[in-house]
N, C-alpha and C positions, 0 to 999 in steps of 0.2 A: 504493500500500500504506500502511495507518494505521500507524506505529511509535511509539517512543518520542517521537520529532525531530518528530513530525507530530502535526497536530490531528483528531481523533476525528471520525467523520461524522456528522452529524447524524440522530436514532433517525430510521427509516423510510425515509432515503437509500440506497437502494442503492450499494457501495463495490466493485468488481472487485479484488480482494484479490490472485491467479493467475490462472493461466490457466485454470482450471478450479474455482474457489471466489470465491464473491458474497459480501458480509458486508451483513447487515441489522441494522443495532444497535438491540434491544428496547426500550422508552421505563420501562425498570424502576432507572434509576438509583440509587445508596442506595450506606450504605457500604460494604454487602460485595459487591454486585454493580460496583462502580466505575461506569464510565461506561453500563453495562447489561449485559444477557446479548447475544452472540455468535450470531446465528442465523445460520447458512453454508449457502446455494445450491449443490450440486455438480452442475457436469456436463462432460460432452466439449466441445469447443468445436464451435460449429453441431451440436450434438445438439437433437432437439426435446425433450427428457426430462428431468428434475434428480431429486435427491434433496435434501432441505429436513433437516438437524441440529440439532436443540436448538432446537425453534419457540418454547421462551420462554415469556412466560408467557400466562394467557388474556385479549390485548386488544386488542379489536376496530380498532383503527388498527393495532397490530401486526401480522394477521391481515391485513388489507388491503396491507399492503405487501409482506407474502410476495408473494400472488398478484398484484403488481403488479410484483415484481423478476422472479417467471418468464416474465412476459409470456406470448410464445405458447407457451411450453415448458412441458407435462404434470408437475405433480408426480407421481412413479408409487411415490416412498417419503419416509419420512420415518422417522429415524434419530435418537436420543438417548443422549447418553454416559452419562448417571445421572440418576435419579430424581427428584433434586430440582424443587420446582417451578417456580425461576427457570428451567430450561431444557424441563422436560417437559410444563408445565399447558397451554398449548397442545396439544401431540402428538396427542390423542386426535380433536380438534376439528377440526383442520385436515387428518385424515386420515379424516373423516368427509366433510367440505366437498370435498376432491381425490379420494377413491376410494383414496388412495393406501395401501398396505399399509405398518404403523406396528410398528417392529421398536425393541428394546431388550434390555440384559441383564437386568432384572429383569424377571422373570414376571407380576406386577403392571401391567404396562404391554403386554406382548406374549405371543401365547401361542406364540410364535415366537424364545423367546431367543437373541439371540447365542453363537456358539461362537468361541474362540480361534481365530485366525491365518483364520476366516472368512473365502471372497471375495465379495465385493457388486457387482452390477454394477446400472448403469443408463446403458441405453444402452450405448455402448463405452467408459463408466466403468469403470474397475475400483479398488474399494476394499478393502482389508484390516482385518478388526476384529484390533485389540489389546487383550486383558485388559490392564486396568492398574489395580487397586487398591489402596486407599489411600487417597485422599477419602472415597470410600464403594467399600465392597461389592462393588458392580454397575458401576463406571468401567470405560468401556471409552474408546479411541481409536480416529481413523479414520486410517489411513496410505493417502493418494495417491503410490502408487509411479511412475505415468509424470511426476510432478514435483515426489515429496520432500518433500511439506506433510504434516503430520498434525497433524487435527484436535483438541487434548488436551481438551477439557471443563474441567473442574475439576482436572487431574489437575498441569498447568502453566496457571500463570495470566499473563496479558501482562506482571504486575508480582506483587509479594509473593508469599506461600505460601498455599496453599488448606488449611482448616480439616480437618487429621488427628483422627480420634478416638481412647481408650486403642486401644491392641493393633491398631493398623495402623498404625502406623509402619516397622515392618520390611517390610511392602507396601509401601510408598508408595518407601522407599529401590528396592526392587527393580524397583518401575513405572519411576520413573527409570532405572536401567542398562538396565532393557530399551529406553527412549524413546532413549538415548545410543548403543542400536547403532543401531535404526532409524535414526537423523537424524544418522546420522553423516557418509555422502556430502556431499560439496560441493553450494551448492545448496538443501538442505534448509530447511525454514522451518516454525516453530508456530504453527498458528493455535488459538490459545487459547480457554476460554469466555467468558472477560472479558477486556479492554483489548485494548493492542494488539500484532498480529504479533511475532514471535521471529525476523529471518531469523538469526543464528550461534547457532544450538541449544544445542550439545552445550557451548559456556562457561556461557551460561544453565542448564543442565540443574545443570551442578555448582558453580554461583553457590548455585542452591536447597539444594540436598545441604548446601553448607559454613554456607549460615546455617541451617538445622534442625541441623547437629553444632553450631555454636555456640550455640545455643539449650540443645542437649542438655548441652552441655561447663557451661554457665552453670546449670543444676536439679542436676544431679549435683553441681557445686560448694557452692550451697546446701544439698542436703539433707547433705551432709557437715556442715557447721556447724548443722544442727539446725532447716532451716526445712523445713517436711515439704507443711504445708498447701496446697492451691493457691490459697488466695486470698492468700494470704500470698504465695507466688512470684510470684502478679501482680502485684502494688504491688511487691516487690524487682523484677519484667523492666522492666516497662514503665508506671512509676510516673507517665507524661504520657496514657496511654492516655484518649479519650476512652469515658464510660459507652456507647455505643453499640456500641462492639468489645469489652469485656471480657468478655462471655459467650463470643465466639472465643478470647479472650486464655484463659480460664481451661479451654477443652476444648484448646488445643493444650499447657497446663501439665501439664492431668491426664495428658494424652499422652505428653508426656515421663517425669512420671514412673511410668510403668508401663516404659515403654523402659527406664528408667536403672535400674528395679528386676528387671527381668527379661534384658537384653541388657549385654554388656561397651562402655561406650563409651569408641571408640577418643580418641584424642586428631586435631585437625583435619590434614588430609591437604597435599599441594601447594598450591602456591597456585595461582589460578583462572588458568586459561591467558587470551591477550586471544584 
């Protein structure tokens, strides 16, 4: 398993993640995508079947290594947690090249959307869709209930916080507590859209939580003393910020403060369980 403690596999290596989830790491490196996008193999063990999530973006070494991690095993779906096109630009391509029937929450992409608490099966897979927005719109997750993994997308990242836009932040809190029952069982582990694996979830879950209220605790402080603008709260948050992230740094400011204008924020809660 690729964790913190461990080094990243190399884009197009096949990596046995679970017992029933592959990781093929996309060759799309860059700042916001960290070491790439996440593309996850699922299947039963000795099933001849997978389903293929987040094929990532559209490129042809990429494309080769899917169909080279299934080996003999039929892709028969292909599944994506949001739109975006580090994880989606692929999807339509490689569900054209397999046959496979290419399912998502946004209708732009399938004309088969996901439904909440959804069952998926492939082969004697059985997978669960989770609404969980917040990143965007249309996030969904995949929950492996015979072994406690769910797949987050964007929604939990292996490291830092995933780019909230104004007026879903109250989503994105709530995607969390819903991810915090799910993965609440002993056992459970995140496999994320970037970096790497989550196995103690539910600390990680409200790691994320406590540094978005501190974030939130720190804009609402500011715009008390009269800093309103966000470009302005950017230089006040994160004044070493390289120019390559600031365009994130300034939609997660504008985010807060629509939060801080519209919701009561509390002050920071317990401290993070180990």
């Amino acid at each position: 398993m690729w964790t913190r403690d461990t080094p990243p596999p190399r884009p197009g290596d096949p990596l046995s993640v679970t017992e029933r989830a592959t990781l093929v790491l996309a060759p799309n490196a860059n700042a916001w995508t960290f070491e790439g996008t996440n593309t996850w193999l699922l299947a039963e063990p000795g099933s001849d079947v997978c389903a293929v999530v987040d094929p990532g973006p559209d490129d042809d070494a990429h494309l080769a290594a899917i169909l080279d991690a299934a080996g003999e095993r039929r892709i028969v779906a292909v599944w994506v947690t949001h739109a975006h096109h580090d994880h989606a630009e692929l999807a339509p391509r490689l569900a054209r090249v397999t046959g496979a029937t290419l399912r998502a929450a946004n209708p732009r992409l399938s004309d088969q959307p996901f439904t909440d608490d959804e069952v998926l099966r492939v082969g004697a897979l059985e997978v669960r869709v989770l609404w969980t927005p917040g990143h965007t719109g249309d996030s969904v997750c995949f929950h492996l209930p015979a072994e406690g993994s769910v797949l987050t997308g964007d929604t939990v990242l292996g490291r830092g916080s995933p780019i909230v836009k104004p007026g879903r932040l109250g989503q994105f809190f709530a995607s969390l507590d819903r991810l915090g029952e799910v993965l609440a069982p002993a056992g459970s582990v995140i496999l994320p859209g970037h970096g790497p694996a989550l196995p103690h979830p539910v600390p990680e879950l409200e790691r994320r939580r406590q540094s978005r209220m501190r974030r939130l605790d720190q804009v609402a402080q500011a715009m008390a003393e009269g800093v309103t603008e966000p470009e302005a709260l950017v230089e006040r948050m994160y004044p070493h910020l390289g120019p390559e992230l600031r365009d994130a740094a300034r939609i997660s400011v504008e985010a807060s403060i629509v939060h801080v204008q519209t919701t009561h924020v509390p002050a920071l809660s317990d401290p993070v369980p180990n």
